[in-house]
N, C-alpha and C positions, 0 to 999 in steps of 0.2 A: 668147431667146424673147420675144414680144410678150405686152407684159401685156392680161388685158382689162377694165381698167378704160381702156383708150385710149379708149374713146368718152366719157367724160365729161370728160377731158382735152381733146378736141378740139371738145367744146360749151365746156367754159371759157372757150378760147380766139376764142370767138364765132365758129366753124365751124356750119353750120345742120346740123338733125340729119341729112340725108342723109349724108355725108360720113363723120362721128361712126359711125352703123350701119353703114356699109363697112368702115370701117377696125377697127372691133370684130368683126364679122363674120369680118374676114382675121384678125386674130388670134385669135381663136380658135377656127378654123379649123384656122389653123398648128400651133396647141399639140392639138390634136387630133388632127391625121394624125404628129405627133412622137412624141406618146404612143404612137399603134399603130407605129409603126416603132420605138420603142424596144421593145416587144415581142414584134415581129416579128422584130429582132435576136437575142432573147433565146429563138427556137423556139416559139412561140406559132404553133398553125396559123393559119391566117386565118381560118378560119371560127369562131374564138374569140373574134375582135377584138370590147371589149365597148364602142366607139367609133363602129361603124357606121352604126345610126341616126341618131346625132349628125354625122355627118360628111357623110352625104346630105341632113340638114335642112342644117346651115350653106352645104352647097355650091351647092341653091337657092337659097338666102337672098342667097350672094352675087353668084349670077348674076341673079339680080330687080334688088338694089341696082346692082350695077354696070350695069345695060342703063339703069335710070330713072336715072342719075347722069350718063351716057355721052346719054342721047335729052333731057332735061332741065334740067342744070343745070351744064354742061360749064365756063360761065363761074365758079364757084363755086372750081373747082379752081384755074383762070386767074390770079382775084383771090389767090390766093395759094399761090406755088411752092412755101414753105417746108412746107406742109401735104400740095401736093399730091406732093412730093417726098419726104415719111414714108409718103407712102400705096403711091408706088410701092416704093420700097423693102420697103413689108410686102407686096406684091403678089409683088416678087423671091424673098422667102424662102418665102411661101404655095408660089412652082411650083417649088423647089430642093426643099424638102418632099415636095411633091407630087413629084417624079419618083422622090427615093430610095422614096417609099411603093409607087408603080408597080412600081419593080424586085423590093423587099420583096415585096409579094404575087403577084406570079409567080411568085416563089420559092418563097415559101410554100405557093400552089396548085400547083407542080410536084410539090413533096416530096411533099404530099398524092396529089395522081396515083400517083405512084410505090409508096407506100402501098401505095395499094387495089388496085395491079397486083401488088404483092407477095402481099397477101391474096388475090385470086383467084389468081393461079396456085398459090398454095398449096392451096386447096380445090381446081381442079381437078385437079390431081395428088393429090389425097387422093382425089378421088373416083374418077381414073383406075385408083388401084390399090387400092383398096377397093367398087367400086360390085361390085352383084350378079350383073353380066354383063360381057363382055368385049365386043369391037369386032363380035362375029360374033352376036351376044344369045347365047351358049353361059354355062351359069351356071358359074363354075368351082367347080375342087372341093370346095375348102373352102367354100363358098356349101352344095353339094348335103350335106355328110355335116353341114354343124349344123344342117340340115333336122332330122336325126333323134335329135338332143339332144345328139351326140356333137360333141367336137372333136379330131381325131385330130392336131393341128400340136399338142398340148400338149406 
């Protein structure tokens, strides 16, 4: 996992701050979308995941930095491989991340589907064989005789 103190490591190293905010961005980005799949692993519906907000801001954040980095200051990386070479590398794991995340919450939101397709067909078979009328509106019997206080199936 990427630390995120990386961006202050890469101003140390007299990287300008653009660069710095990328690559802090990507990391902890990464450790973000890890964290929800490590608890996606672990049966956590998706719509639990308490990471999301965080992971929508970062993922602006990194797509702002990366477009102004990529339209602006392309030579920066240029001036130096060894940096821009950590950057892809964290860029690598951010979309290895990112796809197990992808797979995780399909998953996740399938189970969830499956669920609530359990849960309804449950109530409509409850209500199939309990509702007040049958397919014809005719109220069946036991409907009509606890009209009259009685339950005669006792």
């Amino acid at each position: 996992m990427l630390p995120n103190a990386t961006m202050m490591h890469a101003l140390h190293e007299g990287h300008t701050e653009l660069p710095g905010r990328l690559l802090s961005v990507v990391a902890e980005l990464t450790e973000v979308m890890q964290e929800e799949n490590d608890a996606l692993a672990q049966g956590l519906p998706a719509s639990l995941s308490a990471g999301i907000d965080r992971k929508l801001e970062l993922s602006d954040c990194y797509e702002e930095l990366y477009a102004e980095l990529a339209d602006t200051q392309p030579e920066l990386l240029a001036a130096d491989p060894a940096f821009a070479h950590k950057l892809m590398d964290a860029v690598l794991m951010l979309r290895e991340v990112t796809a197990e995340n992808l797979t995780r919450l399909e998953a996740a939101m399938n189970a969830s589907k499956r669920r609530v397709e359990a849960v309804m067909a449950a109530v409509r078979s409850e209500v199939r064989d309990n509702g007040p009328y049958n397919a014809k509106g005719d109220v069946p019997l036991n409907a009509r005789l606890a009209a009259f206080g009685k339950d005669y199936h006792a």
